[in-house]
C-alpha positions in Angstrom: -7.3 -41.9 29.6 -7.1 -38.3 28.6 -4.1 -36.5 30.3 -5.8 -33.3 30.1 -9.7 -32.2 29.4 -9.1 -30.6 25.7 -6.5 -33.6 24.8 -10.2 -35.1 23.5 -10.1 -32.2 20.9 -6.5 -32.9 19.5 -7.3 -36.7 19.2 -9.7 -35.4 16.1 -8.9 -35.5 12.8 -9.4 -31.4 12.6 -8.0 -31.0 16.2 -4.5 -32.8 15.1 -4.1 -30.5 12.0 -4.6 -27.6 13.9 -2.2 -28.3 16.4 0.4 -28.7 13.8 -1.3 -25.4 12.1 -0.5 -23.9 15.4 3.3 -25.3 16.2 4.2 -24.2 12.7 3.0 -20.7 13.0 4.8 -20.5 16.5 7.9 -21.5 14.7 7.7 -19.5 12.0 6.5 -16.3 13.7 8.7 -16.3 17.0 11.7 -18.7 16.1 12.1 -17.8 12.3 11.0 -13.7 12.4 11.5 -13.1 15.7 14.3 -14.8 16.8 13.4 -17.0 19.6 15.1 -19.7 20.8 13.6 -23.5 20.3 14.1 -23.6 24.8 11.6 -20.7 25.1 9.4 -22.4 22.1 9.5 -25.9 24.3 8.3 -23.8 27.2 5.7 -22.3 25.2 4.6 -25.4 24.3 4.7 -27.1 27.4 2.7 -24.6 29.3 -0.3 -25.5 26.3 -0.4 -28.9 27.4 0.4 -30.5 23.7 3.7 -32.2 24.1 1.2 -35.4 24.3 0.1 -35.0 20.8 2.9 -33.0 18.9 6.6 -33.8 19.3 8.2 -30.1 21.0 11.1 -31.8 21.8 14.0 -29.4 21.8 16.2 -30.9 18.3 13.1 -31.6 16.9 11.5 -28.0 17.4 15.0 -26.9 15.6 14.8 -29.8 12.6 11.5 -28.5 12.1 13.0 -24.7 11.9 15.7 -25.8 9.9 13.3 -27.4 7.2 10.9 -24.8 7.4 13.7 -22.2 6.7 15.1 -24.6 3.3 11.2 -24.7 2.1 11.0 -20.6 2.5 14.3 -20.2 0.7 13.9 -22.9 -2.3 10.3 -20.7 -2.3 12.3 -17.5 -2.7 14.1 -18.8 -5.3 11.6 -20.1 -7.4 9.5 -16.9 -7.4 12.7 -15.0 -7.7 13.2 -17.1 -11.5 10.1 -17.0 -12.5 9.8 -13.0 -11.6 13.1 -12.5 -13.5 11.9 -14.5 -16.5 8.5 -12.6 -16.5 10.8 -9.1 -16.9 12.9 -10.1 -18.9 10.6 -10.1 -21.9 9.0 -6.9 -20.8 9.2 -4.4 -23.4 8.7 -1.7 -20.8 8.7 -1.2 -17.2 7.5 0.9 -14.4 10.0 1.0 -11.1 10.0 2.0 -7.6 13.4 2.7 -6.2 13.7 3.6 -2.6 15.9 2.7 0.9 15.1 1.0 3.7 17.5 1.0 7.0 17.7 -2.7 9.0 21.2 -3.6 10.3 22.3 -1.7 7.0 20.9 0.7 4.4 19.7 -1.6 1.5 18.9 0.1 -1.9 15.5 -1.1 -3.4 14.8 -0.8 -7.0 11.4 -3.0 -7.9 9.0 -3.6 -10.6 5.7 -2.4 -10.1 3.9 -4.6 -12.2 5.3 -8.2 -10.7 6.6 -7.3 -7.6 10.6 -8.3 -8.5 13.1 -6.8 -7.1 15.6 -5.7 -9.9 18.2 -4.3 -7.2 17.9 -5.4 -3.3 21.8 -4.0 -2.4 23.4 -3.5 0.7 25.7 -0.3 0.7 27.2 2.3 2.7 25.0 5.1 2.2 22.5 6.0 -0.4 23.3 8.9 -2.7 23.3 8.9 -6.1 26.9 7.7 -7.1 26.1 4.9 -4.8 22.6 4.1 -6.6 24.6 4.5 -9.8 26.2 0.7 -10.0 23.6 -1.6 -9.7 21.1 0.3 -11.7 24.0 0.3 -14.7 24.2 -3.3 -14.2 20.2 -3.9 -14.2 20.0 -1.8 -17.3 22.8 -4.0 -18.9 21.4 -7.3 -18.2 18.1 -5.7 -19.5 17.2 -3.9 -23.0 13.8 -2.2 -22.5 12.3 0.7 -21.9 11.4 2.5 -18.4 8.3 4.4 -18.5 8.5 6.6 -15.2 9.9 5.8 -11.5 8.6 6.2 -8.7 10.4 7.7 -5.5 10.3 10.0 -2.8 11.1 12.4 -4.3 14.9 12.6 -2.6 17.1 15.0 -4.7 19.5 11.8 -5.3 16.6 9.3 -6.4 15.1 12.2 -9.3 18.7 12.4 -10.8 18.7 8.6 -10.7 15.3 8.2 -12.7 16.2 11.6 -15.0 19.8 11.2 -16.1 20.5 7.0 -15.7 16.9 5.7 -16.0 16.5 8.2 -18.6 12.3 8.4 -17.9 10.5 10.5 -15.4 10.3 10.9 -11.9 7.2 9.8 -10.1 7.1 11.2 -6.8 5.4 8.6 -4.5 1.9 9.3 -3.3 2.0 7.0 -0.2 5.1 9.0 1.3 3.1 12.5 0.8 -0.5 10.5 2.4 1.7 9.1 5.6 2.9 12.3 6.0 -0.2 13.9 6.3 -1.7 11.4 8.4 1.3 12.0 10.9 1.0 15.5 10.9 -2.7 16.0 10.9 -4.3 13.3 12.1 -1.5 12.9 14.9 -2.5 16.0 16.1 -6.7 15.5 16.4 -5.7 11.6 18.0 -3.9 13.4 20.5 -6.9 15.4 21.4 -8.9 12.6 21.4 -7.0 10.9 24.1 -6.6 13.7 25.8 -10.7 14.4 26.0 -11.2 10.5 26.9 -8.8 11.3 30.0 -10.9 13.9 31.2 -14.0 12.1 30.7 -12.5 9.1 32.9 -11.6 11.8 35.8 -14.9 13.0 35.3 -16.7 10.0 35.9 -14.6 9.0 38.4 -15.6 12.3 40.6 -18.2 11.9 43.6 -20.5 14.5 42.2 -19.8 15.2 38.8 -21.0 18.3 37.5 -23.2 17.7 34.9 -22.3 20.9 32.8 -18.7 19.9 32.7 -19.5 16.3 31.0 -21.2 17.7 28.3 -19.2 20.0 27.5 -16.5 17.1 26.9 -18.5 15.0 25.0 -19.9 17.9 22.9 -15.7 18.4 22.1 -15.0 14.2 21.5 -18.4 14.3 19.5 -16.1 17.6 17.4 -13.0 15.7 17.6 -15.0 12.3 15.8 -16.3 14.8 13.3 -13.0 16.1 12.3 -11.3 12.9 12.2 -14.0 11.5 9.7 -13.6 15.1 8.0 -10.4 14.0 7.4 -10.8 10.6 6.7 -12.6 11.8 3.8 -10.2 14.2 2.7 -7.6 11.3 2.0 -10.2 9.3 0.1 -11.0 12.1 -2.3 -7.2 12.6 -3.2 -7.0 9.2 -3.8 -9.8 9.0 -5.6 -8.8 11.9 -8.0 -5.5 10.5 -9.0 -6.4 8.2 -11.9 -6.4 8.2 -15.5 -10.4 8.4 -15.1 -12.7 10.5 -13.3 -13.9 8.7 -10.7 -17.9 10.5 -11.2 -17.8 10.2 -14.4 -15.0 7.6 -16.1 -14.0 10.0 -18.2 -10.8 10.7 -19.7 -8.8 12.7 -17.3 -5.4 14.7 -18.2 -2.9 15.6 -16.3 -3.6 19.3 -15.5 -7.4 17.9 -14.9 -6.2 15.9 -11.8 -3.7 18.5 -10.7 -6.6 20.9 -10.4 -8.1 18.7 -8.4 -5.5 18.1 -5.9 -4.8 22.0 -5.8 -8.5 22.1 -4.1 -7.9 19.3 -2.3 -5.1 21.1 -0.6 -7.8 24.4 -0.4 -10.0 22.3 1.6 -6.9 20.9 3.8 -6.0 24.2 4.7 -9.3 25.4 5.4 -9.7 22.2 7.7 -6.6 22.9 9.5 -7.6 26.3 10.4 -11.7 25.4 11.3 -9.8 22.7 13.8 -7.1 25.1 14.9 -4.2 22.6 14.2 -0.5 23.0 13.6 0.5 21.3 11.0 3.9 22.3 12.9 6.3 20.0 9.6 4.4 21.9 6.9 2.7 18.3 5.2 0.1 20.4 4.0 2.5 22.4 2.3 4.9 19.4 1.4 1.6 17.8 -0.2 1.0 20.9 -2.1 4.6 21.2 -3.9 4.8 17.8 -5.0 1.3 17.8 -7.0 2.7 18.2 -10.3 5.2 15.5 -9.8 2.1 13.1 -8.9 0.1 13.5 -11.4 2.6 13.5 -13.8 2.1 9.5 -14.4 -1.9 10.6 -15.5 -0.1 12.0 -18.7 2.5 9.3 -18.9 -0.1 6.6 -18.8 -1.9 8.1 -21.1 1.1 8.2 -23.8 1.7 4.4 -22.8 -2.2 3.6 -24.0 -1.7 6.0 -27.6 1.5 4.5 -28.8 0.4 1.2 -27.9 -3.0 1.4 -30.0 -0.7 3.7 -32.6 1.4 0.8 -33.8 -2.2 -1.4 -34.2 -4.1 -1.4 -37.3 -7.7 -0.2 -35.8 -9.8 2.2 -37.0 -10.7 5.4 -35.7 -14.1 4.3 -34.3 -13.0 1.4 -32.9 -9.8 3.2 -31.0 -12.5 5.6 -29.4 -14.1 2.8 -28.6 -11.0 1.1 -26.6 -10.0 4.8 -25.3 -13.4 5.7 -23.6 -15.7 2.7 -22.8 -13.0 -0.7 -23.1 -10.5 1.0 -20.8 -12.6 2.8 -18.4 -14.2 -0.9 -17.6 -11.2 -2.9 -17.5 -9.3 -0.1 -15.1 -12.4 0.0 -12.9 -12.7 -3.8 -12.5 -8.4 -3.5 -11.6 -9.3 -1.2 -9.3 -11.8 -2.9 -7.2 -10.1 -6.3 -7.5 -6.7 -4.6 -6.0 -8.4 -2.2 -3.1 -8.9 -3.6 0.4 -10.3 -0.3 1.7 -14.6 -0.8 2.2 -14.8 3.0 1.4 -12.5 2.7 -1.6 -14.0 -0.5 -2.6 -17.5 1.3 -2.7 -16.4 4.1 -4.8 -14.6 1.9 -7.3 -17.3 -0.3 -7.8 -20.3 2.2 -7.9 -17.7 3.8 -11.2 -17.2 -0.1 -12.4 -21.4 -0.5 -13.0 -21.1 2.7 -14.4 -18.4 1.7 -16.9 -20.3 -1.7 -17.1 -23.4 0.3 -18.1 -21.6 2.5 -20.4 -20.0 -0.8 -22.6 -23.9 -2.4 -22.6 -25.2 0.9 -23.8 -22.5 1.2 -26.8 -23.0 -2.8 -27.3 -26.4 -1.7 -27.7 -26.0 0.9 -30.2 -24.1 -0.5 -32.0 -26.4 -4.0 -32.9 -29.1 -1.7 -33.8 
């Protein structure tokens, strides 16, 4: 006998791995992250009806936490070694440094292109004396070259990447884009909720009048135009920033992209004012100020790809080869691979087949 009508399903082969699918991720989520005791978890637990078919027992709720916890740290560990080993026989490196506030401000300083964190240091505050130590010891323990970093673009951080990093200072794109997105697109959601309000009192009226409903959805219908407006906006400053033209895969320089972004910023104003919006912290203007300091890395990236092919023995044919149909495919298939975005994805790919087309047609050129 069954206590229960689903205990059938747990009795299954599938049914018994998810349930322990299911008490792991409770553990992990709510008694590891979160906090929670292993009393609340054995409630939990209880109130699903599985103590019949997987063991929630208080201690053994907590000897399960406890080895979960040893497997995540020995994890840690591992990856931690193998990161370290993988940078230490980097001949260059590209770096993030920023701060992030929990119980305490911890300073951050990781490589971009594995993901290891060269500093992770708890201190007291976070100027640039502060900074100072762990970066001397990082640059100590390792004997290669930075090629830029990227920050925030805090006064302290730009010293940090200028006088002790001795490269240049990135500022972070994300950072500018979030603020943005607060600023602007804050402002239109707040409409939007506001409209949907009215449109609830509306409806909920005896005898509505009719001229009244569509004038709000004639504004929400504005409001989802703007916010798509804007959308699209975000995408095309995104899109610009790279070391090829996202149209056409050609080589792009520096001043290229920062012309670019400067009408970017054209259009963002002209938005703002079409919309009527505020913009009260200026991120439009914010955006605007730090444009060289973002596209900065197009230049620096493209300095990386010259000396490299300098110190090879190729010949001039065959390094405009590399320079304007190799590299063009390869970053374009990077690109794809790493974006998650549909509308991204689509723009990234449509410029991969063109790169893809571009390497065929030379292939074919050059076999005749």
């Amino acid at each position: 006998m069954y206590p229960h009508p689903e205990s059938l399903l747990w009795d299954t082969s599938a049914g018994e791995q998810w349930l322990n699918r299911l008490a792991v991720a409770a553990i992990y989520v709510f008694g590891i992250k979160r906090g929670v005791g292993a009393e609340s978890l054995c409630e939990f637990f209880h109130k699903l009806r599985i103590e019949h078919h997987v063991g929630v027992l208080v201690s053994s709720l907590r000897k399960i936490q406890g080895e979960l916890e040893e497997k995540i740290l020995s994890c840690q560990i591992e990856q931690q070694k193998s990161l370290s080993q993988a940078c230490e026989y980097l001949p260059a490196m590209c770096v993030d440094v920023d701060e992030t506030w929990l119980e305490q401000t911890i300073l951050v300083m990781m490589e971009l292109g594995s993901g290891y964190l060269l500093v992770e240091e708890m201190a007291a505050d976070h100027s640039y004396t502060t900074w100072q130590k762990p970066v001397q010891a990082v640059l100590k323990q390792w004997g290669g070259h930075i090629q830029y970093c990227v920050n925030d673009s805090a006064k302290a951080l730009i010293k940090l990447a200028l006088n002790d990093l001795g490269c240049p200072s990135i500022a972070d794109l994300f950072h500018a884009m979030r603020k943005l997105t607060q600023d602007l697109a804050l402002e239109l959601d707040h409409r939007w909720v506001h409209l949907q309000g009215r449109l609830r009192n509306w409806q909920a009226q005896v005898m509505p009048d009719e001229t009244v409903g569509q004038t709000i959805q004639a504004e929400l219908s504005s409001i989802q135009a703007a916010q798509a407006d804007f959308r699209q906006h975000l995408m095309r400053i995104s899109l610009e920033l790279h070391p090829f033209d996202v149209e056409t895969s050609s080589a792009q320089t520096t001043q290229q992209v920062t012309t670019k972004l400067a009408q970017q910023v054209t259009q963002l104003k002209q938005f703002k004012q079409t919309h009527h919006l505020k913009d009260a912290p200026g991120g439009i203007d914010q955006f605007s100020r730090q444009i060289n300091d973002f596209c900065a890395v197009v230049d620096v990236w493209w300095q990386w790809v010259h000396q490299f092919l300098a110190a090879q023995t190729l010949t001039e044919p065959f390094t405009n080869w590399i320079t304007t149909v190799l590299l063009p495919l390869c970053y374009r298939h990077y690109q794809t691979q790493r974006t998650d975005k549909p509308a991204l994805k689509a723009y990234y790919q449509a410029a991969y087949q063109q790169a893809q087309w571009a390497t065929d047609s030379s292939h074919h050129t050059d076999t005749q």
